[in-house]
C-alpha positions in Angstrom: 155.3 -107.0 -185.8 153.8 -106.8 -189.2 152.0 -110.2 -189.9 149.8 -111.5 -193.1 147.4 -114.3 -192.2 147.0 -116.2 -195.5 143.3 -118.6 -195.7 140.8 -119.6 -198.2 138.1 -119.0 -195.9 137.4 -116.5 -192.4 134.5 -116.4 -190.0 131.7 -115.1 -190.3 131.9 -114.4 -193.8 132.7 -117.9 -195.2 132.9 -121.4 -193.3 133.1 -124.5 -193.8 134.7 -125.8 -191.0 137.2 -124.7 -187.8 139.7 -123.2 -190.1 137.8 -120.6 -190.4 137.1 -119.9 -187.1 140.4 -119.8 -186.5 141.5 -117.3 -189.2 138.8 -115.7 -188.0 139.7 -115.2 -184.6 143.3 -115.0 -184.8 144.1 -111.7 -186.1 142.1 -110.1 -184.4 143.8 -111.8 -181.1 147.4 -111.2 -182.7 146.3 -107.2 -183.1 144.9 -107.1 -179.1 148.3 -108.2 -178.7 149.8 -105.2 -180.3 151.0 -107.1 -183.8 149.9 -105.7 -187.2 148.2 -108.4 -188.7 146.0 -108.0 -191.8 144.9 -111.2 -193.9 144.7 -112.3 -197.5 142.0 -113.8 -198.9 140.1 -115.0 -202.4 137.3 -113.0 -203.5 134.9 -115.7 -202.9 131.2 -114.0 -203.6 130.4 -114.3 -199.6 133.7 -112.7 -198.6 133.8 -110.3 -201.4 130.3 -109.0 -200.0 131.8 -108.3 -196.1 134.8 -106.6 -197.2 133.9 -103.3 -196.7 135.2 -100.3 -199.3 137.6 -102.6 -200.8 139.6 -100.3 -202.7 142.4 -101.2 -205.3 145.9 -101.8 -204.3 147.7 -103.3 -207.4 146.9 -105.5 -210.7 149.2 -108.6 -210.9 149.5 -111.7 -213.0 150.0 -115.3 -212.2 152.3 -117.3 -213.6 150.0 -118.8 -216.4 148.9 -115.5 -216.9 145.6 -114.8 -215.3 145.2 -111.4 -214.1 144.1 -110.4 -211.0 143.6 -107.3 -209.2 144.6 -106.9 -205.4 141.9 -105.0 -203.3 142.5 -103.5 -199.0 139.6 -102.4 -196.6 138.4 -103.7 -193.8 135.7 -106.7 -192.3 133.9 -106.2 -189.2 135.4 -108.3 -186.2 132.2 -107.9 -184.0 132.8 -105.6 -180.7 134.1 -102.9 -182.3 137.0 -104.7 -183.8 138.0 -103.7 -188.0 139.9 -106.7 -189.3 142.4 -105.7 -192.2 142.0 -107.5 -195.3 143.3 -108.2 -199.0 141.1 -109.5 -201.6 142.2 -111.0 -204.7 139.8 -109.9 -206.9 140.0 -112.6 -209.6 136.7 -113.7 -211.1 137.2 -116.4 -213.5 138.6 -117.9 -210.9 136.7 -117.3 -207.5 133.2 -115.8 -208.5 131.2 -118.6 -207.9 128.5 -119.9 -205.9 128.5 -122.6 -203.2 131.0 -124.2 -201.7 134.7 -122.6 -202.0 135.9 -126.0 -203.1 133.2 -128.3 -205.0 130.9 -127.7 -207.5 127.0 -128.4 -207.3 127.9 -132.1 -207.7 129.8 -131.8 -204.8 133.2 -132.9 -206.7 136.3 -130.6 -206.9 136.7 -127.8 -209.3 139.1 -128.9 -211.6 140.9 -125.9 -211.6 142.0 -126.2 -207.9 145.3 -126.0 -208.9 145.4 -123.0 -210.0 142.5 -121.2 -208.3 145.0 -121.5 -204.4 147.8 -121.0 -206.4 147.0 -118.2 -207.2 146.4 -117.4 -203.3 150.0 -118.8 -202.2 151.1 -116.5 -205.4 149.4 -113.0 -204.4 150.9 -114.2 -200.7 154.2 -114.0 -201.5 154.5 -111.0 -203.9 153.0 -109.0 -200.7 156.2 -110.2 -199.3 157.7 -109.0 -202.0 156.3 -105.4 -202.4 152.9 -105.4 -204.0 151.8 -102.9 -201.5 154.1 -100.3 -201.5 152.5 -99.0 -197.8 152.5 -102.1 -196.3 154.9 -105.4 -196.2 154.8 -108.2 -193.7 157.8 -109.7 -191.9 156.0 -112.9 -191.3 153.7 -114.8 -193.3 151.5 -117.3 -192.0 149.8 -119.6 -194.5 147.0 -121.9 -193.3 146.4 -125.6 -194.6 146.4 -126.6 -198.1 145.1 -123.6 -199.9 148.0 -121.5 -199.3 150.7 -124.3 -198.8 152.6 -122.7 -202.0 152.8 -119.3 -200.3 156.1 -120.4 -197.7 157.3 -122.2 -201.8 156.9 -118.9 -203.4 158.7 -117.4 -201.0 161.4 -119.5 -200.4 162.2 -119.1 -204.4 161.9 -115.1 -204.1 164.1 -115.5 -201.1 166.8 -116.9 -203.5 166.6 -113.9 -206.3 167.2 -111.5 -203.3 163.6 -110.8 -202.5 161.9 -110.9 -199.8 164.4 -112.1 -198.2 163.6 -110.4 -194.5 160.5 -112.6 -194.4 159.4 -115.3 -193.1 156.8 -117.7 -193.4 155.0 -120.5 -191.2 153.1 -122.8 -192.4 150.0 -124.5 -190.2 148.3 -128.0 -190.5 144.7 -127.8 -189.5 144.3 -130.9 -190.8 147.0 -133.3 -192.8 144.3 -135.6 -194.3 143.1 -132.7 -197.0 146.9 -132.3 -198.9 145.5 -130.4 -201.9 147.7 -133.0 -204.1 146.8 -133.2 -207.9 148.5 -134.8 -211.0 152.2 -133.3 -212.0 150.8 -132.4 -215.1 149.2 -129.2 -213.1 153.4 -127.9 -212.0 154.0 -126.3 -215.5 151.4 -124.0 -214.5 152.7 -123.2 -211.0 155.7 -120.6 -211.9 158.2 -122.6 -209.6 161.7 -123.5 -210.4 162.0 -127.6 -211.9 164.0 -127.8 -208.6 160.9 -127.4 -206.9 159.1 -130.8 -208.4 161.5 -133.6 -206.5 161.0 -135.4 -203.3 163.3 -132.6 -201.7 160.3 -130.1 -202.8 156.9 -130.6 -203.1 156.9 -133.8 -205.5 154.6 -136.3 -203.8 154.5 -139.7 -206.0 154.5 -138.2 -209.3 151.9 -135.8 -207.9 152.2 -132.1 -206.8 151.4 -132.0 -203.1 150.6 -128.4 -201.9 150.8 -129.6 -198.7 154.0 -131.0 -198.9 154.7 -127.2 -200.7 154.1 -125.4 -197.1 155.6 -128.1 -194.8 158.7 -128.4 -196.9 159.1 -124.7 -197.7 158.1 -123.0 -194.4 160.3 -121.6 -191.7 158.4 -122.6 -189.3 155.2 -125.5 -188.9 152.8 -125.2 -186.3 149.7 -127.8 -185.8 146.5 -127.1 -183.9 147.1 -129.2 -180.5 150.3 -130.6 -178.8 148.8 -133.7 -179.1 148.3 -133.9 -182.8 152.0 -132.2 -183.4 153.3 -135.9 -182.1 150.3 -138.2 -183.3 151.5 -136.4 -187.2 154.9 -137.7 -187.1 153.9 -141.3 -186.9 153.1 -143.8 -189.9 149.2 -144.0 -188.6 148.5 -140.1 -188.9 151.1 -139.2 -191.0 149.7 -139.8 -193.9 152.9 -140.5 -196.1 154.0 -137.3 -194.5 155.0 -138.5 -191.4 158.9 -138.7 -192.7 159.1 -135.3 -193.4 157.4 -133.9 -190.1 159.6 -136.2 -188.5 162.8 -134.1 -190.2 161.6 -131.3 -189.3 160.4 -132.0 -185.8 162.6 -129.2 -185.2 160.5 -126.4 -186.7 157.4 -128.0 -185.4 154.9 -126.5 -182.9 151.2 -127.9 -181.3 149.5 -124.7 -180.2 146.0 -125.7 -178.7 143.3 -123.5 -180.8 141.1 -121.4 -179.0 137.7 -120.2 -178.6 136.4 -116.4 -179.7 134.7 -115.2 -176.7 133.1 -112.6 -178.5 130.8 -115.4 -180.5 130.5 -118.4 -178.2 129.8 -117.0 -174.7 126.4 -118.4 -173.4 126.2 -115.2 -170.9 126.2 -112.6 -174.1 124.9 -115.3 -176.9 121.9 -113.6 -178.4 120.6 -116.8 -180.3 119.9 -119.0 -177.0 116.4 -118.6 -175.5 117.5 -117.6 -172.4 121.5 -116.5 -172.0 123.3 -117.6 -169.0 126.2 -118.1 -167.0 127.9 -119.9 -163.8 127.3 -116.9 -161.4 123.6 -117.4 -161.9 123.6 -120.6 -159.5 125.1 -124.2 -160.1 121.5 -125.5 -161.0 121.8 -123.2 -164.1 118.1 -122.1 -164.4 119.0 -120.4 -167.8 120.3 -123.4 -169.6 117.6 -125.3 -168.5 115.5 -123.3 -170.3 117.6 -123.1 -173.4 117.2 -127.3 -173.0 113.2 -126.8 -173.2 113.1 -124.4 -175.9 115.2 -126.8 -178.1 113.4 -129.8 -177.4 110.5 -127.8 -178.5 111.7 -126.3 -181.1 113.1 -129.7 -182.9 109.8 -131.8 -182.1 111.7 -133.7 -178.7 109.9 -134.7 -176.0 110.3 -131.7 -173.5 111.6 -133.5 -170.7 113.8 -132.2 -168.4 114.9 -135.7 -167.5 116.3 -137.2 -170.7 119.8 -136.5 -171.0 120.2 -134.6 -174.3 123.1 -135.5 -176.6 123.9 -133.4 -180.1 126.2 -133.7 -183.0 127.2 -131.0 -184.6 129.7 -131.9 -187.2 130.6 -133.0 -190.8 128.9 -136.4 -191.3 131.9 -138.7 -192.0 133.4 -142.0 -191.0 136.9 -139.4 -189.9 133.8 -138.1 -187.2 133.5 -141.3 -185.6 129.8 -141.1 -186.5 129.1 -144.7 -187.3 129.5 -145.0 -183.3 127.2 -142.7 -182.7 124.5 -144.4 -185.5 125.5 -148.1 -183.7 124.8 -146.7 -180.1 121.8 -145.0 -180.7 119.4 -148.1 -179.5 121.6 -148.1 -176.3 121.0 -144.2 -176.3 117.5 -144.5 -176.6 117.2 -147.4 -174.0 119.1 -145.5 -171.3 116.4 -142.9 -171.9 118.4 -140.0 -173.8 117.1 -137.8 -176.7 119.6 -137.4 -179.6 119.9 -134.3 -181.8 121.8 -133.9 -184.9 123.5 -130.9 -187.2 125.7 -131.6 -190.2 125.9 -132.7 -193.6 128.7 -134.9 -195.6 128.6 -138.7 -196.7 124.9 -139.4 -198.4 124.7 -142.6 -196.5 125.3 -141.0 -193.0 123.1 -138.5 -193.7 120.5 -140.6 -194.8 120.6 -143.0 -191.6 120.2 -140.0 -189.2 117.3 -138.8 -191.3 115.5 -142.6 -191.5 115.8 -142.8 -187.4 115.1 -139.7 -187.1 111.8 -140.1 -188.7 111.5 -143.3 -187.1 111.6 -141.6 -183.8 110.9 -137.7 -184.1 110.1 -137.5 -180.1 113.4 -138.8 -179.4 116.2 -138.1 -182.4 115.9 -134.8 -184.7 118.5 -134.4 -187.5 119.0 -131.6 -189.5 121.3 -132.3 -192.3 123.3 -128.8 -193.7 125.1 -126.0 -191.4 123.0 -123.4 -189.6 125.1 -121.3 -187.1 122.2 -119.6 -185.3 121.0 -123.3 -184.5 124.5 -125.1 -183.4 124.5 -122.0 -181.0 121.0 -123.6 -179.9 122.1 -126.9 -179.4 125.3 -126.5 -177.4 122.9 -123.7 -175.3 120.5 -126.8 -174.7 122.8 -129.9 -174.7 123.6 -132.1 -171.8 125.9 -134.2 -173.9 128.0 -133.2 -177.2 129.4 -136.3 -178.4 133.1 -136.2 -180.5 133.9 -139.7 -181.0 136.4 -138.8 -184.2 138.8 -141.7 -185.2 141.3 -138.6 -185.2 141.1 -135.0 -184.9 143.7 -132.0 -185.0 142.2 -130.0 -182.5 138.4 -129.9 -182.7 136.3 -126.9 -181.7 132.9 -128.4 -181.0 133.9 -129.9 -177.7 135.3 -126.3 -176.4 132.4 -125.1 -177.6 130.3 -127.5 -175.4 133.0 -127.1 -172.6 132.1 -123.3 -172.5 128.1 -123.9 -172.6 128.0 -126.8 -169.9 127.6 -129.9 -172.4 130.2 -132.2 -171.4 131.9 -133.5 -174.0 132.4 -137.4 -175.1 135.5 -137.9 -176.7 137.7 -140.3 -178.4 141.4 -140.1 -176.6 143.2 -138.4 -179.6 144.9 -135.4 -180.9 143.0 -132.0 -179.5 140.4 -134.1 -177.9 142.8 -135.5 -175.7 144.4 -132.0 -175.1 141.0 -130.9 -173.9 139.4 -133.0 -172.2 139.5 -134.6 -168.8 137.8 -138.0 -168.1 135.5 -138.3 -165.2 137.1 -141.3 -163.7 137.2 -141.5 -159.8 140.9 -139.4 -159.5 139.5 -137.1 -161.5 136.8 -136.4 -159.8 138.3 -136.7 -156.6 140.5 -133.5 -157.9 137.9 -131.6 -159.3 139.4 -131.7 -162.9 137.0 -133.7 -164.8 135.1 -132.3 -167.4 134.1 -134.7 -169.8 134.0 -138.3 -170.9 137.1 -140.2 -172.9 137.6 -143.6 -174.5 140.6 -145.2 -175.3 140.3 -147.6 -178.3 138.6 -146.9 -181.7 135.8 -149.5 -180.9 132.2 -149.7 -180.3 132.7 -151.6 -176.6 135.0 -148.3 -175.7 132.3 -146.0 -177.0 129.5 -147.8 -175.9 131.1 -147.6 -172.2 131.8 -144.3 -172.4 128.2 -143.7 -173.4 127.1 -145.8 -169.8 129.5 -143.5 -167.9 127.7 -140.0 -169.5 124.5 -141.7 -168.0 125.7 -143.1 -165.0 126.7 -139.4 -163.7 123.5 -138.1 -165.0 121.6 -139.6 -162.6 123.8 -138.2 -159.6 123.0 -134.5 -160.1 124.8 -133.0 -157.7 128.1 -134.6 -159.2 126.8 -133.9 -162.8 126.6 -130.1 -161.8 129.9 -130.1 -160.6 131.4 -131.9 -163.4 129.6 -129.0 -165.4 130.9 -125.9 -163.4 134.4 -127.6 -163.7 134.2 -127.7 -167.7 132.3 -124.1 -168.0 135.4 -122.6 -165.9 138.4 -124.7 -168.3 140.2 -121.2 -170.0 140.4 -121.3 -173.6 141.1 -117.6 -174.7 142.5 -116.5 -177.9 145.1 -114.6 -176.1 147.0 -117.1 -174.7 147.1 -118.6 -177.8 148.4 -115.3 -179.6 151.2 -115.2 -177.7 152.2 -118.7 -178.8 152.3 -117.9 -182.3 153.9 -114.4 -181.4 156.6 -116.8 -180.0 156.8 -118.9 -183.1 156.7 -115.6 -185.3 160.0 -114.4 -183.3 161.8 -118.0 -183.6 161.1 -117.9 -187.1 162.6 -114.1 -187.8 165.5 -114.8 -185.8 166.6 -118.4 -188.3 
């Protein structure tokens, strides 16, 4: 099956958050699986520069006339693995620093519009032809940025082309709709058909979002959980009648975790690599914990419970919990460590108690990959408190390196995570720590529970071996959008 993954952004190359860990790791799981799956993305200056031999495939036009050149070679998958990949080579509109999506003043570029258009646009001439050595039967456009892909399509699909492919759209996360004013669909090339509340009209406004979930074949959404929590009025947002009308076409397929880059037994930025064979007292993640304490200005002390954050710094992350309980962290005798950037305010307040307290917090405002491989190599505790969350990644990624997660009961996190109440302990499935109910009470309870089992080692360890052994391979989840692939050829 010939497939063409369809981002903004891939790992390593350019991240700014799971989806590109996912689009990432995907291909390259599809293609283990025997699929032909290459990917399409924007000649962003940091992707541009890991595409290796990029040679030219076409020149094209979008429809306000921009022209653009379509490149093919090849980025390095790690182990051995060559990822095939398009470029649109397009630099008035991609070649330029920083973020993929803000300016230096951290506000959006205010040709947006056009700049992912032009990605759904390249997408579906592909499916059209623009290679002449290569055409996909299935298109699979991720979030937002290439929600006008599965439109494109759909419109070709009417003139009599492309009309053997399909497309699927997936939601990584329905709070980020790429909507902007309907002045900006003049410029779009779609039909006036297109701007109506059967289309991707969203009050008055263009929703790109709406584009992919009203145009696709099929949807898919990044946990089971979140598939349900989207179709109601409280995560919906404003979408949630649509999703509901085309439950039909709608699948929750649990992310995954690359094995290749987050494995604590092969991880070659952790002090000391390790792994559950070594012994359930896990020698080598002790002195991972150590070396991070030390390495952040903590107080090296085996004893305190260490709990991290590694995340964007915003009220969606539940992280005003986290600032609320950090007397009661402190008190119980923990150490809290910190890695993320986002709202000024937030960022400010872990910085003010983190100088306040250097023995016992450290923050680090920005992304650093070699360190968040650090702290989940060190970490007792990764705390995940988000008021909702699609799938999540960061508490995999401390199920994988023995730091239990602490988690709000929602979407992915409840997918993932199993409380360590008395049953579940009794059965040898717990893994983690979950609240219920939004609140500081829940959270702060949930925080008296991580330390409670602390100080009952033996349990802790178990608790720990449990999590470290939970399966969360790529393949697995290959095959559930190989399945969603085939439903969708066969509408």
């Amino acid at each position: 099956m010939r497939i063409l993954q369809v981002s903004a952004e891939l790992f390593p190359l350019l991240k700014t958050g799971g989806l590109a860990d996912v689009t990432g790791a995907l291909p390259l799981a599809l293609a283990a699986a025997g699929a032909d799956a290459r990917v399409l993305l924007p000649a962003f200056p940091a992707i541009a520069a890991g595409v290796a031999d990029a040679r030219p495939v076409a020149s094209f036009h979008a429809p306000w006339g921009e022209p653009a050149l379509l490149r093919f070679g090849y980025i390095d998958g790690g182990a051995g693995r060559l990822l095939p990949t398009y470029l649109i080579d397009s630099p008035a509109l991609y070649d330029r620093p920083g973020n993929p999506y803000e300016g230096p003043g951290k506000q959006p570029y205010g040709d947006n519009h056009r700049r992912f258009a032009m990605l759904g646009w390249a997408a579906a001439l592909l499916a059209q032809g623009l290679d002449p050595l290569w055409r996909p039967e299935v298109m699979h456009a991720h979030d937002w940025h290439a929600g006008l892909a599965p439109a494109y399509l759909s419109f070709a699909r009417q003139r009599g082309q492309g009309a053997d492919v399909r497309s699927v759209f997936t939601i990584h996360n329905l709070a980020y709709q790429g909507q902007f004013g309907g002045w900006a669909f003049a410029e779009l090339g779609l039909p006036p058909e297109a701007f109506q509340v059967e289309g991707l009209e969203y009050h008055g406004d263009v929703s790109f979002m709406k584009a992919g979930l009203f145009y696709a074949d099929r949807i898919t959404t990044v946990s089971p959980t979140y598939a349900q929590e989207i179709q109601t009025p409280e995560q919906g947002f404003g979408l949630d009648g649509l999703l509901r009308a085309r439950s039909g076409a709608l699948h929750g397929i649990l992310n995954a975790v690359d094995e290749t880059v987050w494995n604590p037994a092969t991880d070659a930025h952790l002090a000391q690599r390790f792994s559950m064979p070594e012994g359930r007292r896990m020698a080598g993640k002790a002195r991972c914990k150590a070396a991070l304490q030390h390495e952040l200005g903590l107080a090296v002390d085996e004893r305190a419970p260490l709990f991290i954050v590694v995340s964007r710094l915003t009220e969606q992350k539940g992280l005003h919990l986290v600032l609320g309980g950090i007397d009661a962290l402190l008190e119980g005798g923990g150490q809290l460590a910190v890695l993320g950037s986002g709202d000024a305010w937030m960022e400010q307040a872990f910085r003010e108690r983190a100088t306040a307290q250097p023995k016992r917090i450290a923050a680090r405002i920005g992304y650093d990959e070699p360190l968040a491989h650090r702290l989940f190599g060190g970490a007792d505790v990764v705390l995940v408190p988000s008021r909702f969350e699609p799938c999540g990644l960061t508490q995999m990624y401390g199920l994988r390196y023995g730091a239990l997660p602490l988690v709000h009961r929602v979407g992915g996190l409840a997918d993932t995570v199993v409380d360590c109440a008395l049953e579940n302990m009794a059965e040898g499935t717990a893994t983690g720590f979950v609240f219920e109910r939004f609140e500081r009470e829940d959270y702060a309870r949930a925080l008296r529970r991580a330390f409670a089992l602390y100080e009952r080692p033996a349990d802790w360890r178990r608790v720990r071996a449990t999590a470290m052994r939970r399966p969360a391979d790529w393949g697995t989840a290959a095959e559930h959008y190989l399945t969603v692939y085939q439903e969708a050829l066969a509408h």
